[in-house]
C-alpha positions as CSV (number, residue, x, y, z in Angstrom):
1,X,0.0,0.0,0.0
2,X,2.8,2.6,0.9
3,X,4.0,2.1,-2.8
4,X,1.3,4.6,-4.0
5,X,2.2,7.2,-0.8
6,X,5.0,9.9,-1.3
7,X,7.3,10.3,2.2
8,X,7.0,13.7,2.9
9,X,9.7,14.6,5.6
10,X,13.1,13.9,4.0
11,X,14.7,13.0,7.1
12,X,16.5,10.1,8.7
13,X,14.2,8.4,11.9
14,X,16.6,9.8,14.5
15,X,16.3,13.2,12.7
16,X,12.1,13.1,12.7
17,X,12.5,11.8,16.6
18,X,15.4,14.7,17.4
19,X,12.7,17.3,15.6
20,X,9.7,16.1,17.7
21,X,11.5,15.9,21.1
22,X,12.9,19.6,19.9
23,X,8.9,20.5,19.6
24,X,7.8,19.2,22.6
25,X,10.5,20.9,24.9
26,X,9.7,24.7,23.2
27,X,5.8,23.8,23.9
28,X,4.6,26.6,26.1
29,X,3.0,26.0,29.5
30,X,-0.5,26.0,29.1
31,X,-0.5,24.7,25.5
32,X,1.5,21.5,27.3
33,X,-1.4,21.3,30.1
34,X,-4.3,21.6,27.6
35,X,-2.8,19.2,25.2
36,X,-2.4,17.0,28.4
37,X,-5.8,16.4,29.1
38,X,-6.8,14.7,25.9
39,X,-3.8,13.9,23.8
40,X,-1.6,11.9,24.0
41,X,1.7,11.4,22.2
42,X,2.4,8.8,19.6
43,X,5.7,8.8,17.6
44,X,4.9,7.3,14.5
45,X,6.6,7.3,11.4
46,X,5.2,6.6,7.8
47,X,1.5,7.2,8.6
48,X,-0.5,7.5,5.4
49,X,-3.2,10.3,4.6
50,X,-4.4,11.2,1.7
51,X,-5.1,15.4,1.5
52,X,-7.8,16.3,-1.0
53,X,-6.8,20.2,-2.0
54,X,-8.9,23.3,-2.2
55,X,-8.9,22.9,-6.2
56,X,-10.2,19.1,-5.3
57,X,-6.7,17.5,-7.0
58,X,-5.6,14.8,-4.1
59,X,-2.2,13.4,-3.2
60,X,-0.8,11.0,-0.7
61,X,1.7,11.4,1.8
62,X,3.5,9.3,4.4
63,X,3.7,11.4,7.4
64,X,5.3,11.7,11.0
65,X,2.7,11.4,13.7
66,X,3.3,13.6,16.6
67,X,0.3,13.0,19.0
68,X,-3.6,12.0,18.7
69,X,-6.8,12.5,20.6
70,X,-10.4,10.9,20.4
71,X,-11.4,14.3,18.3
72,X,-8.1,14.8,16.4
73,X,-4.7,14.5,15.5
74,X,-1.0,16.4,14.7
75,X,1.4,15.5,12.4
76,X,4.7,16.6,10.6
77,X,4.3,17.1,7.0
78,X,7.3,18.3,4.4
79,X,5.5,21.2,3.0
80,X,2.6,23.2,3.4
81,X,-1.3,22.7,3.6
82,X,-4.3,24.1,3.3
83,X,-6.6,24.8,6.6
84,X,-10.0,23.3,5.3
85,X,-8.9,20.9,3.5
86,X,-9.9,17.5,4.2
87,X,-7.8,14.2,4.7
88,X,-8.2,10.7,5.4
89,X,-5.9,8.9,7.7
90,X,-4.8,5.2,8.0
91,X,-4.1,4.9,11.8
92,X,-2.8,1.3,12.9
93,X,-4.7,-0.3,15.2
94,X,-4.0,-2.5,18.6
95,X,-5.0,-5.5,16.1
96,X,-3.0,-5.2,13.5
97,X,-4.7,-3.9,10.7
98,X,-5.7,0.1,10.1
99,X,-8.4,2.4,11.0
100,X,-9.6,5.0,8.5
101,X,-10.6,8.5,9.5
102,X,-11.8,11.4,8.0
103,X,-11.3,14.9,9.1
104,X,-10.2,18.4,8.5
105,X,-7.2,20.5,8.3
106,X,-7.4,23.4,11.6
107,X,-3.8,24.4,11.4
108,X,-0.4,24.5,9.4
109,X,2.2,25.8,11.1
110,X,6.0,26.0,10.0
111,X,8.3,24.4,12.2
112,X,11.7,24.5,10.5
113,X,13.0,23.9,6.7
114,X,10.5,22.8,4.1
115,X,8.4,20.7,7.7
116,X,5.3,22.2,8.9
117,X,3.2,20.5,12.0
118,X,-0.6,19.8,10.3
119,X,-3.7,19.5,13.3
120,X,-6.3,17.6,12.0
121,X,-9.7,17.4,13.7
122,X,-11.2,14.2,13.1
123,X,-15.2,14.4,11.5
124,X,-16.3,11.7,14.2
125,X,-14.6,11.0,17.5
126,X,-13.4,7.3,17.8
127,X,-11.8,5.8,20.7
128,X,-8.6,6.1,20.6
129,X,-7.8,2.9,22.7
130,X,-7.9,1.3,19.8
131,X,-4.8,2.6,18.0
132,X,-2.9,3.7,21.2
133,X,-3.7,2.6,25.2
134,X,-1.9,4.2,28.0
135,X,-0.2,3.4,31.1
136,X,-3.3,2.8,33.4
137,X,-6.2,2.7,30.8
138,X,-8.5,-0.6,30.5
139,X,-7.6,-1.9,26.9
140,X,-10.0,-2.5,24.0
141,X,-11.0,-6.3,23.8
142,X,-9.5,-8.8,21.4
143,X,-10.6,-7.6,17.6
144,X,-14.7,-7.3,17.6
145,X,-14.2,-7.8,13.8
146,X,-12.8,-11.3,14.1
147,X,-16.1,-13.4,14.8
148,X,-17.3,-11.3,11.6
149,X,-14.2,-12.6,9.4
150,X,-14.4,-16.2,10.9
151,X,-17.8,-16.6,8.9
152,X,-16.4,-15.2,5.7
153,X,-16.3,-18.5,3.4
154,X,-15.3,-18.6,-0.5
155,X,-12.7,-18.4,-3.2
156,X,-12.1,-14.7,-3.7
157,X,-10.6,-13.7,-6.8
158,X,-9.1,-10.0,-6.9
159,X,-8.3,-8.2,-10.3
160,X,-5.5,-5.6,-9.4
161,X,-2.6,-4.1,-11.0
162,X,-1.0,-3.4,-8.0
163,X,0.5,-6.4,-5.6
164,X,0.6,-4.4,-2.6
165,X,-3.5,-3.7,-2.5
166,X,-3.8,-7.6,-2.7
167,X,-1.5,-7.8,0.0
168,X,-3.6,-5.5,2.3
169,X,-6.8,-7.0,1.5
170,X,-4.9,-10.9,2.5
171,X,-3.8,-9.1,5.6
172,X,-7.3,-8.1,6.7
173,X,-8.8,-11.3,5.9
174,X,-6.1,-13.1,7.6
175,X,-8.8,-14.7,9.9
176,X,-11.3,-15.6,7.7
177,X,-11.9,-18.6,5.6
178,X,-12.0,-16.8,2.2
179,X,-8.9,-18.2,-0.5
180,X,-7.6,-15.3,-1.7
181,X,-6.6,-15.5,-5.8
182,X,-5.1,-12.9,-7.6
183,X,-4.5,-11.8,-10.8
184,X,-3.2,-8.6,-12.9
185,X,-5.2,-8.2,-15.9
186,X,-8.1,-8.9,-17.0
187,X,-6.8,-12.0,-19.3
188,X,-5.3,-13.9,-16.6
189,X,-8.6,-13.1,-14.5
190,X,-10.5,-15.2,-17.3
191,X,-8.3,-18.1,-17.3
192,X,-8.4,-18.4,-13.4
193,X,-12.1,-18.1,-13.6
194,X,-12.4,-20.9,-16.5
195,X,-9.6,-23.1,-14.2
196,X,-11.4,-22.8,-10.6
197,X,-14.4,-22.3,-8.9
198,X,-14.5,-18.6,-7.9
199,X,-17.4,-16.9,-5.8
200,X,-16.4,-13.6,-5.5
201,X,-14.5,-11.0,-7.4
202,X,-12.9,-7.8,-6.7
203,X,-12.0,-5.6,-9.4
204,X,-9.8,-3.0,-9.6
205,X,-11.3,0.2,-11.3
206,X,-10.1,0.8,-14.8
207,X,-8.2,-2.6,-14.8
208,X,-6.1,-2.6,-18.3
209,X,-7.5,0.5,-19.0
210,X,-11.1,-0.3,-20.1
211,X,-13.4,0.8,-18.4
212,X,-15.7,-1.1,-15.7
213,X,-18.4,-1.9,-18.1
214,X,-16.0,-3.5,-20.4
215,X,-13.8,-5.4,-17.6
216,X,-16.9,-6.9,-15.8
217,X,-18.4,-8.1,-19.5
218,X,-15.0,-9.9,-19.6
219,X,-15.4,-11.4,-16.4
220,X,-19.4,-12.3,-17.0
221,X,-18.2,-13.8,-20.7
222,X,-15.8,-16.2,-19.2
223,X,-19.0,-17.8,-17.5
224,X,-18.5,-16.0,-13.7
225,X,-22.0,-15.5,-12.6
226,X,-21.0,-14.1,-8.8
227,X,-21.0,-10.9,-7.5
228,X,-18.7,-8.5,-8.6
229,X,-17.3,-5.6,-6.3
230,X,-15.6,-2.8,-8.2
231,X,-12.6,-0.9,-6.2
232,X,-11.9,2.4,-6.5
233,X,-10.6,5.2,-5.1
234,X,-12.5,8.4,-3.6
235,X,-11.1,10.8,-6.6
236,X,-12.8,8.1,-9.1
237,X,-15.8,7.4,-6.8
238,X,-17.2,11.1,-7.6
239,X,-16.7,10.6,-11.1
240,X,-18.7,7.6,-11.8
241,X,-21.8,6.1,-10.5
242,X,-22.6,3.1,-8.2
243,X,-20.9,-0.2,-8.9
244,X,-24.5,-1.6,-10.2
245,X,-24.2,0.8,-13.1
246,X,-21.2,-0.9,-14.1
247,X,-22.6,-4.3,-14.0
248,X,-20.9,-4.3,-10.3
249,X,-22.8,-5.6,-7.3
250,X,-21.4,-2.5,-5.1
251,X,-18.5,-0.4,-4.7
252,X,-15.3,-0.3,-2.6
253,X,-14.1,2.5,-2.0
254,X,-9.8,3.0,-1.3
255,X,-8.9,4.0,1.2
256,X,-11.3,1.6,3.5
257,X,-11.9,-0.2,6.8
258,X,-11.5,-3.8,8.0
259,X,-15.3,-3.2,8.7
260,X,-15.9,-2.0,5.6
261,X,-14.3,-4.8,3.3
262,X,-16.0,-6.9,5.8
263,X,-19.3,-5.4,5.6
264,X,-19.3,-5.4,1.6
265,X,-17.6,-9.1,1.5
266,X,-20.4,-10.5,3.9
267,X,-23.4,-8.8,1.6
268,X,-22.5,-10.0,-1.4
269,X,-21.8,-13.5,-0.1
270,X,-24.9,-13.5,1.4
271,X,-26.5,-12.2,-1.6
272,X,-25.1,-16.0,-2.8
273,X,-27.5,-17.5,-0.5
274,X,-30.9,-14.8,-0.5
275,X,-31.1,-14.5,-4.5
276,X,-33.7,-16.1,-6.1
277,X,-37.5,-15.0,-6.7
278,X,-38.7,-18.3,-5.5
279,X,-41.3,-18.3,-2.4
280,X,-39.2,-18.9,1.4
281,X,-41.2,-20.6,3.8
282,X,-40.9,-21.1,7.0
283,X,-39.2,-24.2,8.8
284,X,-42.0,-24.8,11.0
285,X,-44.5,-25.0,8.1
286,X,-44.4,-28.8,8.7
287,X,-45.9,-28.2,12.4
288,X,-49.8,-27.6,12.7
289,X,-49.7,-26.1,15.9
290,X,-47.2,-23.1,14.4
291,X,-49.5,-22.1,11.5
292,X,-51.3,-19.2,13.5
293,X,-47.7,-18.4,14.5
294,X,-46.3,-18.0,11.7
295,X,-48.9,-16.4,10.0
296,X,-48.4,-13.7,12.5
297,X,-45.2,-13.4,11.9
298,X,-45.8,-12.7,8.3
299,X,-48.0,-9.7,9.4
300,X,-45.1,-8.0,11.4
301,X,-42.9,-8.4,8.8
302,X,-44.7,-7.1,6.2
303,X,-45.6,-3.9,8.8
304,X,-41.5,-4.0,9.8
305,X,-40.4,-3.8,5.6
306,X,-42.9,-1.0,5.7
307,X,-41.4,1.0,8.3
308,X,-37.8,0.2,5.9
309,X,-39.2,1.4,3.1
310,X,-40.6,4.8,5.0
311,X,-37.1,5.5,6.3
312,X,-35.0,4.7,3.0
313,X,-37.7,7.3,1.3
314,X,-36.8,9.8,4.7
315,X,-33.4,8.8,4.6
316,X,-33.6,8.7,8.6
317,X,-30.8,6.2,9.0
318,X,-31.4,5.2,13.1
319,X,-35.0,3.8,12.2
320,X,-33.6,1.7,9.3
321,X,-31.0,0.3,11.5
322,X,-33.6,-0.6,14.2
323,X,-35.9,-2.4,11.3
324,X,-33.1,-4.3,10.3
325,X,-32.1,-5.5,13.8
326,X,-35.3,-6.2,14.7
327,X,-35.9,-8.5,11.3
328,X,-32.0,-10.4,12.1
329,X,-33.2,-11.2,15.5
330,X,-36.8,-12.7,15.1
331,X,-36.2,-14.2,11.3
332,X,-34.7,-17.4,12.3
333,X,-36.8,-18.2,15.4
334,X,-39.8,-18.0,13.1
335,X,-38.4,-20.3,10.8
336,X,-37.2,-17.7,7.9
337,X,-33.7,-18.2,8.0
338,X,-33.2,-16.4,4.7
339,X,-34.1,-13.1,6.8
340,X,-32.2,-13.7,9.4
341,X,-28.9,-13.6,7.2
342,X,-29.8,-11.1,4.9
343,X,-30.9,-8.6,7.3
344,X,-27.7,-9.5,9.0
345,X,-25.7,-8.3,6.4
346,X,-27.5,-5.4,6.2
347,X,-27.1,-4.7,9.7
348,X,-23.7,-4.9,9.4
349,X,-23.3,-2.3,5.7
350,X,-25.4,-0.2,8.0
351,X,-23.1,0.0,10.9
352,X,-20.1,-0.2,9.0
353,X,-21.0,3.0,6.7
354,X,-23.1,4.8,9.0
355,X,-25.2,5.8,5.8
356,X,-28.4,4.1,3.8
357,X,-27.1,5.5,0.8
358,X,-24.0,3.7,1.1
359,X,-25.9,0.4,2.3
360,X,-28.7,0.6,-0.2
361,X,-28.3,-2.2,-2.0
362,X,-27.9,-5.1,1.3
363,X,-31.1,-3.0,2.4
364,X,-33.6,-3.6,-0.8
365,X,-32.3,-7.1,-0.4
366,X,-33.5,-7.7,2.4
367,X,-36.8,-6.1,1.6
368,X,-36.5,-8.3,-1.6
369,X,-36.3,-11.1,0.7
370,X,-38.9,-10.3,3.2
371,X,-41.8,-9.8,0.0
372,X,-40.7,-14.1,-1.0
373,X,-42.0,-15.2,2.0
374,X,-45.2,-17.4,2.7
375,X,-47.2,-19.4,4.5
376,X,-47.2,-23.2,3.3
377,X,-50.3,-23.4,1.1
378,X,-51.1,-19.7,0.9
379,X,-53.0,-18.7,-3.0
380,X,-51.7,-18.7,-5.9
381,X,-50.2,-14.9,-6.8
382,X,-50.2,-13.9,-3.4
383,X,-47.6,-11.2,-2.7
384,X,-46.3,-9.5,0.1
385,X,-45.6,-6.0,-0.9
């Protein structure tokens, strides 16, 4: 990954260290005492961020970390930027893989040569245990993604240019079950696909220079009928639409979370399992005494998939997300399965992007789910809307 970053202070380590110890010993009092009550120093070198400029051009840098907070950050930085602008920042996290944040340049100020100290205010706090724990503090528990990864199951087959993405994406799904295959153009994608089984694919955006369309009518002519993610960086995400209109099943965005991979791998494996336009019924069809039962379950789903709909249409995203939850925890103990995992997925896009828009497409399937089911023996034509 730090392939595509440019290192930004041209000095040695014991040089960057020299220059922060230097900093911290001219701090004035009271900037030392506030700073002490919610930051904390962390001398890191080589932390990525990617700075998008007041005339929207964007460029990646490797930084030097100086200290971070729950609401914000400071780094050194070989030149100088823009206050306003905004960033994204790859932190490393107590697990081993990275946390991506968003937030905003407050400050630049020059601190010797062409080196300049950035503060960055982060859009949404996050706890900062889980890059950095202190002396004293209660640390984070093991990874909460883990369980997440460890039902993650399939050949994935990822389309890149660039080794060191591939690597990353191995790295994250280190824990799962997923077999990771790789290739580099399009041409050797198609002989893999004709050589193995292959359930997923992730494709790299503009692979041999086509464009998406193009690249996944390759893939889809070889005979791969699975989903199809399409990965792509923020600069390329504003200048195309979602991965659907592509012939994608969604859209990665670089650079992303271990939640977020996980979140978009778990959908469209799911989606593997949910698709289909056949009626679901329930598992205790079979069992007389459950028929009033699960015909009332079919009424409070129907009345749950309308209060989805209402939010998707209102865009309020905390009534979604309580839909959802409520449809992953009662689906399975009524016997529909099928909603059970889909609206988990859902559940999990949801919480991983904090945004319907972003999570659209687990959402309408579960809603697609919830209309297939029935009661054993129910009319002819009879829909659930």
């Amino acid at each position: 990954m730090q392939n595509d970053y440019l290192k930004s202070v041209r000095m040695s380590e014991v040089n960057q260290r020299a220059l922060l110890e230097q900093m911290d010993s001219a701090m004035r009092p009271v900037e030392e005492s506030q700073r002490a009550e919610d930051r904390a120093s962390w001398r890191l070198l080589d932390v990525p961020v990617e700075v998008t400029h007041p005339d929207g051009a964007r460029a990646r840098f490797l930084v030097c970390m100086r200290n971070i907070s729950c609401g914000g950050a400071s780094f050194i930085h070989g030149g100088f930027l823009y206050p306003g602008s905004k960033l994204v920042v790859l932190l490393p996290t107590i697990w081993g893989d990275f946390e991506s944040l968003e937030g905003v340049i407050t400050n630049c100020r020059h601190v010797e040569g062409q080196n300049h100290e950035i503060g960055v205010r982060f859009i949404e706090p996050f706890d900062r245990r889980r890059c950095l724990t202190l002396p004293g503090e209660t640390p984070l528990d093991p990874d909460p993604d883990t369980s997440e990864r460890n039902e993650l199951v399939g050949r994935l087959l990822y389309v890149d240019q660039s080794p060191a993405d591939a690597k990353l994406v191995a790295f994250h799904l280190k824990d799962s079950r997923i077999t990771i295959e790789s290739a580099m153009a399009c041409e050797e994608a198609v002989e893999k696909i004709k050589s193995m089984a292959v359930d997923l694919i992730l494709l790299s955006h503009s692979i041999d220079g086509v464009g998406d369309q193009s690249a996944v009518e390759c893939l889809r002519s070889a005979g791969f009928k699975g989903p199809v993610v399409l990965v792509n960086n923020s600069a390329e995400t504003s200048k195309q639409g979602p991965g659907a209109d592509s012939g994608g099943l969604a859209t990665l965005t670089k650079p992303y979370s271990p939640a977020r991979l996980i979140a978009v791998l778990s959908g469209c494996l799911a989606s593997i399992e949910t698709s289909g336009d056949g009626p679901i019924y329930s598992e205790l069809s079979s069992n007389l005494d459950a028929v009033e039962l699960v015909e009332y379950y079919l009424g409070f789903v129907e009345e749950t998939a309308g209060r989805l709909r209402d939010s998707i249409e209102k865009d309020e995203y905390e009534p979604a997300l309580e839909a959802c939850r409520s449809l992953m925890e009662t689906g399975a103990g009524y016997g529909f399965t099928p909603i059970s995992t889909s609206a988990k997925v859902a559940v999990t896009e949801l919480t991983a992007s904090m945004s319907i828009n972003e999570s659209i497409t687990e959402v309408q399937r579960l809603l697609g789910v919830c209309a297939r089911i029935e009661a054993r023996g129910a009319p002819d034509g009879k829909e659930r809307k």
